[in-house]
Residue, then its C-alpha position, 0 to 999 in steps of 0.5 A: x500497463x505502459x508499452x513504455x514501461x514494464x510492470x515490475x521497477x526491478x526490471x526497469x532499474x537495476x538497484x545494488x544492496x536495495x537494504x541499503x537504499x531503503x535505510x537511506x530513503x528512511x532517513x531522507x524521508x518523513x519519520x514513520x514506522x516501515x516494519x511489519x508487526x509479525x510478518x516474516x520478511x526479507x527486508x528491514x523495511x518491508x512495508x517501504x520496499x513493497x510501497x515503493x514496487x506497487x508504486x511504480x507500477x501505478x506510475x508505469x501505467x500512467x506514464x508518470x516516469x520522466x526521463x531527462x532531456x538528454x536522455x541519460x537518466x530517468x526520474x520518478x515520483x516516490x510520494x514521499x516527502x523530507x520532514x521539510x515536506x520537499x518531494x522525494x524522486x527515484x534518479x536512475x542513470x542509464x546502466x552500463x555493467x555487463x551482465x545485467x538486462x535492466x537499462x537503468x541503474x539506481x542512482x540517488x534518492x533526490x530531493x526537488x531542488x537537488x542538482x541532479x534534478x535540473x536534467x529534467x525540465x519537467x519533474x515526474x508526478x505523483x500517482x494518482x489513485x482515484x477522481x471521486x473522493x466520496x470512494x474514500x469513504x464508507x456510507x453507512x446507510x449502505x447494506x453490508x452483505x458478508x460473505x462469512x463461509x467464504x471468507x473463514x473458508x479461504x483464509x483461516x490460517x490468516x486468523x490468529x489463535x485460538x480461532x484457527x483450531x475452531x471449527x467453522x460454525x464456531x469461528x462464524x458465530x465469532x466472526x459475525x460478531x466482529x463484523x457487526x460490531x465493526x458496522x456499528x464502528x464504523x457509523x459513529x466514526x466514518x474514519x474507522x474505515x481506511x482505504x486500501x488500492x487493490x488491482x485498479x480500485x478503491x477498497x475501504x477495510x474495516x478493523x474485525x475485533x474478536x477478542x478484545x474491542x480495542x484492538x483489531x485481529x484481521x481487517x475486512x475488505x469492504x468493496x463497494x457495489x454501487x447498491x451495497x458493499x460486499x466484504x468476501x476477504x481478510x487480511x492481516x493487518x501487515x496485509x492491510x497496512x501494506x496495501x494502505x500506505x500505498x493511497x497514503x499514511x494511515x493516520x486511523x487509530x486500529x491500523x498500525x504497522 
């Protein structure tokens, strides 16, 4: 992390009624669902409040936060686009209400050639996830080697009835079925596997069906082992689609919010 910035956007900028600013940076930006399916959550657009966090924390690490030439404000990337495809930025004013450590203050969701913007002579980059574009993208001709007791045996609770009440050996014989079906996916459509940005690296997730073949229960989480993958978790899709919209939308048939 930056010695410039610190890890976490709310210690950085001080944002008022955050409901509020989300509605308004929906509204600004691209049409696009930010909702859980049926995560609990205390938000109205989880899935954006959680983009926006985990994105600023990938700019504060790459230095990517702009401040204006004057001094008086800051500004940053959100990746988002207005359906004109115009880029989005984060514009914060220094803050001056007593009481509060944050040294910024929300301002406004600007658009690229709003006036607020010309403070800048430069404008703020997006993140930047990856170099190599081949990680993006599950090779088939790889070994999958799952580690099946250990995934059932941290996160059962994240499956859904009635394979919470099996018992281990069971769910296995369930689950390896979904796994191998989830290969043999994935071999005739190589866009079934949909990345994920997970603690510095590029993870692919796979959807694992158990009770219907079209329609995904959890999705496996496919690290890549130079040799071979490896997949020891799973998460829910809520889990799932919040971490892939970090990289970008998923545009991918099984993983939808």
């Amino acid at each position: 992390m930056s010695a410039t910035w610190p890890e976490d956007l709310f210690d950085l900028v001080f944002i008022p009624h955050m409901d509020q600013r989300l509605e308004e940076l929906v509204d600004l930006a691209e049409d696009e669902d930010w909702s859980y399916k049926s995560t609990a959550n205390d938000h109205a657009h989880p899935v954006l409040f959680n983009y926006l966090r985990y994105t600023y924390r990938r700019l504060a690490e790459e230095e990517k936060i702009v401040v204006a030439d004057d001094g008086r404000s800051i500004a940053m990337n959100t990746g988002l686009v207005t359906p004109g495809q115009e880029p989005i930025y984060l514009f914060c004013t220094q803050n001056k209400l007593q009481g509060r450590d944050e040294p910024w203050h929300f301002g406004a969701w600007r658009r690229k050639g709003e006036y607020d913007l010309t403070r800048f002579s430069s404008l703020p980059e997006m993140a930047h996830y990856f170099d190599d574009p081949s990680c993006l993208v599950l090779d088939s001709r790889k070994e999958l080697r799952a580690n099946v007791e250990h995934i059932i045996e941290d996160n059962k609770a994240r499956f859904p009835a009635p394979y919470t009440d099996m018992e281990a050996y069971q769910l296995q014989t369930f689950l390896k079925g979904a796994i191998d079906n989830a290969k043999e996916r994935v071999r005739r459509n190589y866009k079934t596997a949909v990345p994920q940005y997970y603690r510095g690296k590029i993870q692919l997730l796979l959807p694992l069906c158990l009770s219907k073949a079209a329609i995904a229960d959890l999705a496996l989480v496919i690290e890549d082992h130079g040799a071979f993958y490896r997949a020891s978790t799973c998460l829910t899709l809520d889990m799932a689609y919040n971490n892939a919209r970090q990289l970008a939308r998923p545009d991918r048939d099984w993983l939808q919010p």
